[in-house]
C-alpha positions in Angstrom: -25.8 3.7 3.1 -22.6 5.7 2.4 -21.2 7.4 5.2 -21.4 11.1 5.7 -17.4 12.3 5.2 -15.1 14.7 7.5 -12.2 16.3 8.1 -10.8 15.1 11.6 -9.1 17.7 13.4 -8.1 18.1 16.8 -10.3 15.7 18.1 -13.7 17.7 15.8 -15.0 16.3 13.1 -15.6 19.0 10.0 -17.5 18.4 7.5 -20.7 20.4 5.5 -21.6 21.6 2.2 -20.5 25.2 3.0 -16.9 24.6 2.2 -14.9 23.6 -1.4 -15.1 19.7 -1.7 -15.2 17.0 -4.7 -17.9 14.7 -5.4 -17.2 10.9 -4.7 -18.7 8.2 -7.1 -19.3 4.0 -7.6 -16.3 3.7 -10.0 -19.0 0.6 -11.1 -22.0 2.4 -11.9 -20.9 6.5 -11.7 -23.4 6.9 -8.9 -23.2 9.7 -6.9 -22.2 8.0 -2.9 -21.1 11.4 -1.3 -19.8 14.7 -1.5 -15.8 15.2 0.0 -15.6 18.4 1.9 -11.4 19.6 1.9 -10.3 21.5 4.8 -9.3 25.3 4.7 -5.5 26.4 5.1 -6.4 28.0 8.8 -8.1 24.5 9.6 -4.4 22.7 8.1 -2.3 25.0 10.8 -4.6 24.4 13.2 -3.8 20.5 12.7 -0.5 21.3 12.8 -0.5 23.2 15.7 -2.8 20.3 17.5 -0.3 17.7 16.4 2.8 19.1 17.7 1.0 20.5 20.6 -0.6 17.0 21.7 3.3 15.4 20.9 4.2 16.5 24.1 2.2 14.4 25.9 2.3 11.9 24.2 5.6 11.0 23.5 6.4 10.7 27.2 3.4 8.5 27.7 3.3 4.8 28.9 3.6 1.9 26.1 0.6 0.5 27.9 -1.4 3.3 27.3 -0.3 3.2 23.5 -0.8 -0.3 23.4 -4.6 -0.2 24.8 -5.6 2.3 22.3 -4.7 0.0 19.7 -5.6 -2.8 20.7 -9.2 -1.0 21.2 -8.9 0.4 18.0 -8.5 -3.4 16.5 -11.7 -4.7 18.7 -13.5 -2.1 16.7 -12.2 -2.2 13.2 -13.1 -6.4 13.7 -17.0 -5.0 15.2 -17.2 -2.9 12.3 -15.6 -4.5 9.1 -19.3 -5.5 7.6 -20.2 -1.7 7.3 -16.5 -0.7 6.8 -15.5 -2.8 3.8 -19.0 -2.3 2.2 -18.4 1.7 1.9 -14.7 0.5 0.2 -16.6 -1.4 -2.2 -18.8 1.3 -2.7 -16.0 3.8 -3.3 -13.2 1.9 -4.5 -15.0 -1.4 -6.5 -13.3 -3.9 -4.7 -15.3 -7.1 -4.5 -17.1 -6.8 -1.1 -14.8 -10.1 0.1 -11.9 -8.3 -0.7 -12.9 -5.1 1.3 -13.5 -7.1 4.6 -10.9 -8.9 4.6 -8.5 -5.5 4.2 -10.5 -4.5 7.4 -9.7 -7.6 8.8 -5.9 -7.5 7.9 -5.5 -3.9 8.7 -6.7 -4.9 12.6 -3.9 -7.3 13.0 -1.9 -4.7 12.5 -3.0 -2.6 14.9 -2.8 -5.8 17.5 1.0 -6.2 16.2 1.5 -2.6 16.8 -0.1 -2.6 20.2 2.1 -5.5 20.9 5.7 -4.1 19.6 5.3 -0.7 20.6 5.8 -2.2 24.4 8.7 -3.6 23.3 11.1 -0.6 21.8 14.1 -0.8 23.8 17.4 0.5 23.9 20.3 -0.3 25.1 23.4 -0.2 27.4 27.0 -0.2 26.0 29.5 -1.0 28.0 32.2 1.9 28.6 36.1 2.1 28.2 35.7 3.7 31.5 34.1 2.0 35.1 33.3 5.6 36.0 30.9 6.4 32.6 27.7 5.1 31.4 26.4 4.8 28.3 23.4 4.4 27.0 21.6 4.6 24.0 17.8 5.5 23.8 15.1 5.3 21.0 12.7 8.3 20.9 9.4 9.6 18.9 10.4 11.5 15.9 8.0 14.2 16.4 4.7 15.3 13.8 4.1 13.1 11.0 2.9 13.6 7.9 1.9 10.6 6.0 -0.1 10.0 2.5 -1.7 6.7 1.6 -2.9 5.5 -1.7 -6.6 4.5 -2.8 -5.9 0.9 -3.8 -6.1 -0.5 -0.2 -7.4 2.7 1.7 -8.1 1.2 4.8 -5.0 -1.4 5.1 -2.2 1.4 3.6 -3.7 4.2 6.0 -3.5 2.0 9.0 0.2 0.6 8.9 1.4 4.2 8.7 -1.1 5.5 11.7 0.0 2.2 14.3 3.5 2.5 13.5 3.5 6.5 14.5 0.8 6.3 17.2 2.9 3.4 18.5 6.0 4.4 18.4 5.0 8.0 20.3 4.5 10.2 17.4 1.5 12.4 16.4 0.2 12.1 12.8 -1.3 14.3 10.0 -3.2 12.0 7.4 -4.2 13.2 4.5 -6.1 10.1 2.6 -7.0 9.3 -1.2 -9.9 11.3 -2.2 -11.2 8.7 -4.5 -11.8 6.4 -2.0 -12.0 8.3 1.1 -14.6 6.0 3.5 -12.1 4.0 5.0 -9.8 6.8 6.3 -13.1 8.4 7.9 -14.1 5.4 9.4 -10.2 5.1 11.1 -10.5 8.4 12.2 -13.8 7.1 14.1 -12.3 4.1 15.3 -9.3 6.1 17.0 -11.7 8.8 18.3 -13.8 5.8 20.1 -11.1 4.1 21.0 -10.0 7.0 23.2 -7.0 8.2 21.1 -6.3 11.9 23.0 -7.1 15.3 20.9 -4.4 16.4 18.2 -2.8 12.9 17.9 -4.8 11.8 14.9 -6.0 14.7 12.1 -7.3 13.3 9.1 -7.4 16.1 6.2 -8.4 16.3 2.7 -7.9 18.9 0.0 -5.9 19.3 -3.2 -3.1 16.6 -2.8 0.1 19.1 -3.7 -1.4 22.0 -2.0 -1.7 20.1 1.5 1.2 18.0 0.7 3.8 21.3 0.2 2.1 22.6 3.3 2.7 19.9 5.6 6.2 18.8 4.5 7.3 22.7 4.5 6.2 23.3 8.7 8.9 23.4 10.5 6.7 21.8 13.3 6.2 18.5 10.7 9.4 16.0 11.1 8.5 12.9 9.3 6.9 12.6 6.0 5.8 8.9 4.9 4.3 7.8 1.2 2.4 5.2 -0.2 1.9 5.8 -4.2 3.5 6.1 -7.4 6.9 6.6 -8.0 7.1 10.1 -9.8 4.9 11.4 -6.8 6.9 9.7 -4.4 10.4 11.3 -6.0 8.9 15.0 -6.0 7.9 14.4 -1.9 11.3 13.0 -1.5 12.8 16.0 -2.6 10.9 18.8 -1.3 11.5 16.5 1.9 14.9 16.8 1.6 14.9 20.5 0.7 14.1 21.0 4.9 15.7 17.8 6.5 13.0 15.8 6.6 12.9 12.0 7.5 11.7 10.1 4.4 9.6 6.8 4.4 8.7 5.5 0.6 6.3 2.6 -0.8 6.4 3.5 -4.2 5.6 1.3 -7.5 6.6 -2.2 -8.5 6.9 -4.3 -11.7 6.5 -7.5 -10.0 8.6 -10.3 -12.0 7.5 -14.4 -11.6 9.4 -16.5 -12.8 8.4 -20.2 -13.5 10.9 -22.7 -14.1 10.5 -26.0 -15.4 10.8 -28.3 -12.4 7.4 -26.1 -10.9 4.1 -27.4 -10.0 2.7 -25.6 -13.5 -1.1 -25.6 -12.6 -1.0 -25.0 -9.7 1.4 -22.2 -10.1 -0.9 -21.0 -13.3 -4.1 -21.0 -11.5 -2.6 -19.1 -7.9 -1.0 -16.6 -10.3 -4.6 -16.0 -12.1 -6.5 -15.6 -9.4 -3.6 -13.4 -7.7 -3.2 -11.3 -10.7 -7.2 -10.1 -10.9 -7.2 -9.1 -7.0 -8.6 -5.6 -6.6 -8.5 -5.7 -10.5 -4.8 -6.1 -10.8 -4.7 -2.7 -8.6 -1.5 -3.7 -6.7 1.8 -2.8 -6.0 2.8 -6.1 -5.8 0.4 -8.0 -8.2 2.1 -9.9 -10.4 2.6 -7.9 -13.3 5.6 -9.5 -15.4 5.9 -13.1 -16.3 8.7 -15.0 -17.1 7.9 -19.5 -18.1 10.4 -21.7 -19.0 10.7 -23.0 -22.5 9.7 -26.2 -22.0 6.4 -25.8 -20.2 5.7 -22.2 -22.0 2.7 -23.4 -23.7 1.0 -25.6 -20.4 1.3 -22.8 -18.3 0.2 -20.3 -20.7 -3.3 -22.6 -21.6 -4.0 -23.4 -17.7 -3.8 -19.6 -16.9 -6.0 -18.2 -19.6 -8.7 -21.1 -18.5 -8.5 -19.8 -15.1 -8.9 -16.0 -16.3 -11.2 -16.6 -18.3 -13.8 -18.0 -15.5 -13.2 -14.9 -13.4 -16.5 -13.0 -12.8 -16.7 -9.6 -13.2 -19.0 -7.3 -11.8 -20.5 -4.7 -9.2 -18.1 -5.4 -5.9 -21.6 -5.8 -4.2 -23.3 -8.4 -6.5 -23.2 -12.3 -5.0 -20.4 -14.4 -6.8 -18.0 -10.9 -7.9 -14.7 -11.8 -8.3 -13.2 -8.7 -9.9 -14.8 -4.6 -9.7 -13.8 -2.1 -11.9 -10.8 0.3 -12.1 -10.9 3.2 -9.9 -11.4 5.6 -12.3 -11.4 6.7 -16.0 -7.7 7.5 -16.2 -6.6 4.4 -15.1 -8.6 2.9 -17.9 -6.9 5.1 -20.5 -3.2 3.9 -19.2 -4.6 -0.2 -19.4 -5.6 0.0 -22.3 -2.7 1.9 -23.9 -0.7 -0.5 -22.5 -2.3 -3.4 -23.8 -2.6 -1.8 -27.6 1.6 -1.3 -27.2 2.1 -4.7 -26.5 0.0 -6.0 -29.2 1.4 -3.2 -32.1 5.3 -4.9 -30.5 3.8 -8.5 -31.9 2.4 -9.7 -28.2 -0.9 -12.2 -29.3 -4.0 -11.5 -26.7 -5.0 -14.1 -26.0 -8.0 -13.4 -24.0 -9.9 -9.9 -22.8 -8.1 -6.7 -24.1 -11.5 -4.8 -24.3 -13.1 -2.3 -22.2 -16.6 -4.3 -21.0 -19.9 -2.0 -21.0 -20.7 1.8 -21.2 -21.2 2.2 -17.5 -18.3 1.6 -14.8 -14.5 1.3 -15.6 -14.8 -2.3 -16.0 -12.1 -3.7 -17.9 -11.8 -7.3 -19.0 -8.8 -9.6 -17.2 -6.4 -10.6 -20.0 -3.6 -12.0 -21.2 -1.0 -11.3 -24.1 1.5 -14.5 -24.9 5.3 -13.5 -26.5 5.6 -10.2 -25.1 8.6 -8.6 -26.2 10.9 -6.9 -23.6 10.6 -3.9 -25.2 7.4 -3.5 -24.7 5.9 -0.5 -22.9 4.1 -3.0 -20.5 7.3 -5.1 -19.8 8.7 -1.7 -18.3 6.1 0.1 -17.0 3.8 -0.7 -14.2 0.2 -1.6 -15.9 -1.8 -1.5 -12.1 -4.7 -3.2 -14.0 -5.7 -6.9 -15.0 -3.3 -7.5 -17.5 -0.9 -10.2 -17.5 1.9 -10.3 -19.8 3.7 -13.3 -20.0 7.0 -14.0 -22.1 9.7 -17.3 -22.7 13.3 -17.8 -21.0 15.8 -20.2 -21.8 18.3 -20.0 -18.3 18.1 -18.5 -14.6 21.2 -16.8 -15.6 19.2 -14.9 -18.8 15.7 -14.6 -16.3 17.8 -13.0 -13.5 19.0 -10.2 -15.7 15.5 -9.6 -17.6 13.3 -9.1 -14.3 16.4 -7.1 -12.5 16.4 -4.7 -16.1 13.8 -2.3 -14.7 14.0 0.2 -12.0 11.4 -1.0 -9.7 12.4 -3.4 -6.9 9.1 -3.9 -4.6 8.0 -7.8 -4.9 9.0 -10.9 -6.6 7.9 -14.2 -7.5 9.8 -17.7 -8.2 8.1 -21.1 -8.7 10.5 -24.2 -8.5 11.0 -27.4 -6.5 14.5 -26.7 -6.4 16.1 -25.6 -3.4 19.3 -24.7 -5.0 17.7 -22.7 -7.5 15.1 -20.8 -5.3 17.9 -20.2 -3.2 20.4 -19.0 -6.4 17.2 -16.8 -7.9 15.9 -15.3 -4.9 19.5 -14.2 -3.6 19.8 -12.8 -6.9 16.7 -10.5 -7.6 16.7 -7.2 -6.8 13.6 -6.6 -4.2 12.5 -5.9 -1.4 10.1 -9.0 -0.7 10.9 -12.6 -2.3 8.1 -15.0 -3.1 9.0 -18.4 -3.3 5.9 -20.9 -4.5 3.7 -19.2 -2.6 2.4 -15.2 -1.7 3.2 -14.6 1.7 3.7 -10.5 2.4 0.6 -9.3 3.2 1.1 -10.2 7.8 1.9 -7.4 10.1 5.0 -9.8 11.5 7.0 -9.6 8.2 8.5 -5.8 7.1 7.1 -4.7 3.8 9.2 -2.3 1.5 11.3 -1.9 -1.6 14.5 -1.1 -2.9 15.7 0.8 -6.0 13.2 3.1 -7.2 10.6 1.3 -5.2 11.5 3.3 -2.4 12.4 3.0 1.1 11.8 2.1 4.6 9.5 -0.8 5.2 5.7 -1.1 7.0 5.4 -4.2 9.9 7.8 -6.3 11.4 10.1 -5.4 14.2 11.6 -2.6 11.2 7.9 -0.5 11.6 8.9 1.5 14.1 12.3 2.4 12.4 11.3 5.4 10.4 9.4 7.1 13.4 12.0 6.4 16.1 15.1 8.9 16.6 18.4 7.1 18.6 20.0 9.3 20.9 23.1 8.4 22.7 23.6 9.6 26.3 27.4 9.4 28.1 27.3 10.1 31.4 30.0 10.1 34.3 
């Protein structure tokens, strides 16, 4: 069954039918799961107030004790990631596989978290004078305010909360309300795993009413953003309208590029089956692809073989290998997208359709000779679309996928050294992919440049955007 939804603050859970709320539904079959309640503006101060109250404790607690709640937290996520990813499936239309393993992936983070967080350290610098010292310390920015996204609601939700909780800081979560399960079932987690009162609120409400509320507090000091990039712009600058620290994951336009030395198929078929993952609902799915001449055509018949095998279907049913879109708008911008692309003289070659009358289903496909002009060669399509286009030279490729102003992920397939080492030097992102996908651990930072945003989630550079440095002389 769907679990029964909440506001979290201040240690209480609020939910009910006597407050304003939205009604959440089976993006694959338009059934009703569960009813959202949003919080009230006197409950949203009161989070505030809980969050800044309950930082004063805990930033001047122990790294241990930060590091057992996590690492409880984890233990649970794991116990629970049956029940957990089902509700995702439910509420976002992943395929049920997909959802678990999110859960799965988001408790290593929280075990990477609980590890580094004992391990933020300082350090002493050496003074002009025997009589000083110096030091320089790393402390907890203070109340958070952090927004994740509805394409990985449990995974996005739970880098920003073990990265603040970690690093000493209180946070102030406010979820996607199209898929809001997960981000009630962290809330749960933390609460069992003996987080203390105030240093976890989850809240949920109209998106620029709470968000203009929380980044306008003079008690909130961090604001961090997973989503696209016109939302993530406006944040930025009412953000920097009141000095606030800014952490951004905003959209990509991933580019691949395969030259002609690459393993083809196998490069073809990882790419398919890549590209229809959470239904091409990714910031870093492959979304813009560049062959080489001379093996143009192989690659092009290998990859529409493979997408055309994919199953689609209720994220539930035995043998799904793609759900629906989230929701009818993001059907709308597909499948403009793909009727651009073909009115520029782009061939598709397979899918291009909406599939059924029920559920935002949405058939994986592929348009051959893409122009560059094209709306879908510059904008972000976040479905299961895969343009693909010819290049002649690495110098010509390089300047094509660098042309737009997103610069998240990247992919390059080639069995030479000196040109994975030439292409990857020279593409403008944050995370480099070379014959392979390999961004998803908690060990590696994650995080864009240009107008992908900036900042970056795991690795040792987590802890970066909710740590202040503070440099004490002393004689």
């Amino acid at each position: 069954m769907y679990p029964n939804l909440f506001n979290f603050v201040d240690g209480a859970f609020l939910g009910g039918d006597d407050r304003p709320g939205q009604e959440v539904r089976d993006p694959a079959t338009f059934e009703l799961l569960g009813r959202l309640p949003w919080v009230t503006r006197a409950e949203l101060d009161v989070a505030i107030q809980a969050a800044h109250r309950a930082f004063g404790t805990w930033r001047v607690s122990s790294p241990m004790e930060r590091s057992a709640v996590l690492r409880r937290a984890a233990d649970l996520a794991r116990e629970r990631a049956n029940a957990i990813g089902r509700s995702i499936t439910l509420d976002n239309g992943k395929p049920l596989a997909e959802a678990i393993a999110e859960v799965k992936n988001g408790a290593e983070h929280l075990d990477w978290n609980a590890e580094e967080c004992r391990r933020i350290y300082g350090r002493v610098v050496p003074s002009r004078n025997p009589a000083v010292r110096q030091l320089v310390v790393r402390e907890p920015v203070g109340v958070c305010a952090a927004f994740s996204p509805w394409n990985f609601p449990f995974g996005q939700a739970v880098k920003k909360l073990a990265a603040a909780i970690g690093a000493g800081c209180t946070v102030i979560l406010k979820g996607p309300e199209e898929s809001p399960s997960a981000v009630v079932a962290l809330a749960q987690l933390f609460h069992d795993a003996g987080l203390p009162p105030g240093v976890l609120n989850i809240v949920w409400g109209v998106p620029s009413d709470i968000s203009r509320h929380l980044i306008e507090s003079p008690l909130v000091r961090k604001l961090s953003f997973t989503g696209s990039v016109p939302v993530g712009k406006q944040l930025a600058a009412l953000a920097g309208a009141h000095m606030k620290r800014v952490s951004l994951e905003l959209g990509g336009h991933a580019p691949v590029i395969v030259f002609n030395d690459a393993d083809v198929d196998q490069a073809a078929t990882a790419l398919a089956r890549f590209k229809v993952r959470n239904a091409g609902q990714v910031c870093v799915s492959p979304s813009r692809f560049y062959v080489q001449a001379a093996v143009y055509d192989r690659f092009v018949a290998r990859f529409v073989q493979v997408i055309e095998d994919v199953t689609v279907g209720h994220g539930l049913a035995d043998g799904t290998q793609m759900g629906p879109l989230v929701h009818e708008r993001r059907l709308a911008a597909v499948r403009d997208l793909v009727d651009d692309a073909a009115s520029c003289g782009g061939e598709v070659l397979t899918g291009g359709k909406r599939l059924g009358d029920t559920g935002h289903f949405y058939a994986p496909t592929v348009i051959a000779n893409v122009p560059d002009h094209a709306r879908i060669m510059r904008e972000e399509p976040f479905g299961p679309v895969a343009p693909i286009t010819r290049f002649v030279d690495a110098d010509e490729v390089v300047g094509r996928a660098n042309s737009v102003p997103f610069g998240l992920a990247a992919y390059l397939f080639t069995n030479a050294i000196q040109t994975a080492t030439r292409v990857s030097n020279a593409l403008e992102a944050g995370m480099v992919n070379i014959n392979h996908f390999g961004m998803a651990h908690p060990e590696l930072p994650f995080g864009g440049v240009k107008d992908s945003g900036n900042g970056s989630e795991g690795g040792t550079e987590t802890f970066d955007g909710y740590l202040a440095t503070k440099m004490i002389t002393q004689i």
